[in-house]
BAFI-3210 file (N, C-alpha, C; in Angstrom, 3 decimals, decimal comma, padded with zeros to 6 digits):
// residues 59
n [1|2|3|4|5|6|7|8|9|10|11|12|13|14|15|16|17|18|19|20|21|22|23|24|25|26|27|28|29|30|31|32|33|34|35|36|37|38|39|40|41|42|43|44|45|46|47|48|49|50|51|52|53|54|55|56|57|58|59]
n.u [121,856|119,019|117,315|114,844|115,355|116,882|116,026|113,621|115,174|116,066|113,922|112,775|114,477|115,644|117,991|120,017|123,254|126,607|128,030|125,300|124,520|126,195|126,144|123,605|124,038|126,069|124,655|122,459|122,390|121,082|118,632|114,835|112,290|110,522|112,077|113,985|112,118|111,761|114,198|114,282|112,514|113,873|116,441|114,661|113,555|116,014|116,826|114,918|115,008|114,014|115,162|118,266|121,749|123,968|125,491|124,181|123,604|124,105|121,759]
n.v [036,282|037,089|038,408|037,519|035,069|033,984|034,107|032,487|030,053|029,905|029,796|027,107|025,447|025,585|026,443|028,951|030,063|031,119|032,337|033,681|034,933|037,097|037,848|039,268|041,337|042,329|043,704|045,144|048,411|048,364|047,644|048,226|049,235|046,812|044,714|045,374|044,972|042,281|041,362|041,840|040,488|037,929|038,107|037,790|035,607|034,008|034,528|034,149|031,205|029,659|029,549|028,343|028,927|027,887|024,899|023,774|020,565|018,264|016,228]
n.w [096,947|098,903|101,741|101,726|101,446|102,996|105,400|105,037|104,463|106,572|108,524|107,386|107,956|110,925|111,556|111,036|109,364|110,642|108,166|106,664|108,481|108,761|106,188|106,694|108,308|106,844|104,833|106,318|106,193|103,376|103,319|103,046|104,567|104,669|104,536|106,911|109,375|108,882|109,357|112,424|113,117|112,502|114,210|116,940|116,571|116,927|119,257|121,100|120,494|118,531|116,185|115,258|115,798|113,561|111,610|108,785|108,093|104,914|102,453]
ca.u [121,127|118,257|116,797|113,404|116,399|117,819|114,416|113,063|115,728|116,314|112,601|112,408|115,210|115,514|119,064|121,007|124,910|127,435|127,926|123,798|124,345|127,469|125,639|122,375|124,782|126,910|123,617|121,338|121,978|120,412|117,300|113,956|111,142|110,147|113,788|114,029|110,871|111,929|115,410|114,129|111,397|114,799|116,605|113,812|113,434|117,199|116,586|114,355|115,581|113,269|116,185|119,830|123,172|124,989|125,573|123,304|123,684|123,564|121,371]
ca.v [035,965|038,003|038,441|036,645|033,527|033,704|033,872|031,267|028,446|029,712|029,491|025,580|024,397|025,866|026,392|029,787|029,804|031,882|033,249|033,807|035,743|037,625|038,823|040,016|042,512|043,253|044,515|046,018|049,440|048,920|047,209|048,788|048,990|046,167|043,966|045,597|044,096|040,559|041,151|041,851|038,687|036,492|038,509|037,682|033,899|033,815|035,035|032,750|029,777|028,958|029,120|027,982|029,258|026,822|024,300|022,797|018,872|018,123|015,299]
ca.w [098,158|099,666|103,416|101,912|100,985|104,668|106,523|104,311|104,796|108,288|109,282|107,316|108,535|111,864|111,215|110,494|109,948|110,415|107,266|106,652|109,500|108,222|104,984|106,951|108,697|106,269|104,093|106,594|105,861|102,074|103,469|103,044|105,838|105,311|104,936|108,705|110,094|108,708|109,817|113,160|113,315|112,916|115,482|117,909|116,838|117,060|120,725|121,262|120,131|117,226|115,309|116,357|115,174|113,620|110,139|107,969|107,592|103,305|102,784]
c.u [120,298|117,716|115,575|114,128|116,452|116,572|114,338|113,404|116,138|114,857|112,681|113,152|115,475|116,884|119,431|122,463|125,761|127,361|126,592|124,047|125,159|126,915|124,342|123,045|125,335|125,707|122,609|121,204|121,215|118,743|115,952|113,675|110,772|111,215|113,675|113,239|111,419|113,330|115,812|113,502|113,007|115,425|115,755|113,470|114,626|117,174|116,270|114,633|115,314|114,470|117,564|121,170|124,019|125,500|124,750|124,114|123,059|122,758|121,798]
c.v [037,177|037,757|037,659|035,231|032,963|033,408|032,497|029,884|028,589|029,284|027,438|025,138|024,743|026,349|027,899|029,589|030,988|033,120|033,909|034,933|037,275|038,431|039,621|041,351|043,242|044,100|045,322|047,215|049,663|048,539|048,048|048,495|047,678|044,818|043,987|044,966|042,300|040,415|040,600|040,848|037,769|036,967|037,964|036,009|032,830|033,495|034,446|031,065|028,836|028,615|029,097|028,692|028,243|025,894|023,376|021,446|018,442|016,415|014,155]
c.w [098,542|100,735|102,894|101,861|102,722|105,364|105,898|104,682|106,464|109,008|108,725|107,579|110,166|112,004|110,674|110,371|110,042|109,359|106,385|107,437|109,127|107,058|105,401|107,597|108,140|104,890|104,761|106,588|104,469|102,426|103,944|104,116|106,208|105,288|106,577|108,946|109,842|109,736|111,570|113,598|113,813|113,534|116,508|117,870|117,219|118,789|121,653|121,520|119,618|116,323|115,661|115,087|115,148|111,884|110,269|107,547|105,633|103,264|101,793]
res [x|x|x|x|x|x|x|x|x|x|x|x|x|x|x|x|x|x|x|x|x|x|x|x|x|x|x|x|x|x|x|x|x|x|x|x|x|x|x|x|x|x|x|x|x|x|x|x|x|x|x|x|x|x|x|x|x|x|x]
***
């Protein structure tokens, strides 16, 4: 998994979960400049409430 994975399905589905969440923390000390900046975008859409904390529905 990488932070462009997590953004990605968190931005098209609107949807983060738990454990999405769980691996962006437990890696942000290796993340470059620009990792941070993304990291921070979904922090702030989190915030927001572009994107919700919660589980994905399989279709």
């Amino acid at each position: 998994m990488t932070l462009g994975q997590v953004f990605l399905k968190a931005m098209s589905t609107g949807v983060i979960t738990n454990g999405e969440i769980a691996w962006v923390t437990c890696h942000q000390n290796g993340f470059n400049r620009t990792e941070e900046a993304v990291a921070q975008r979904l922090g702030r859409l989190i915030d927001e409430g572009t994107i919700q904390l919660g589980c994905r529905m399989k279709r």
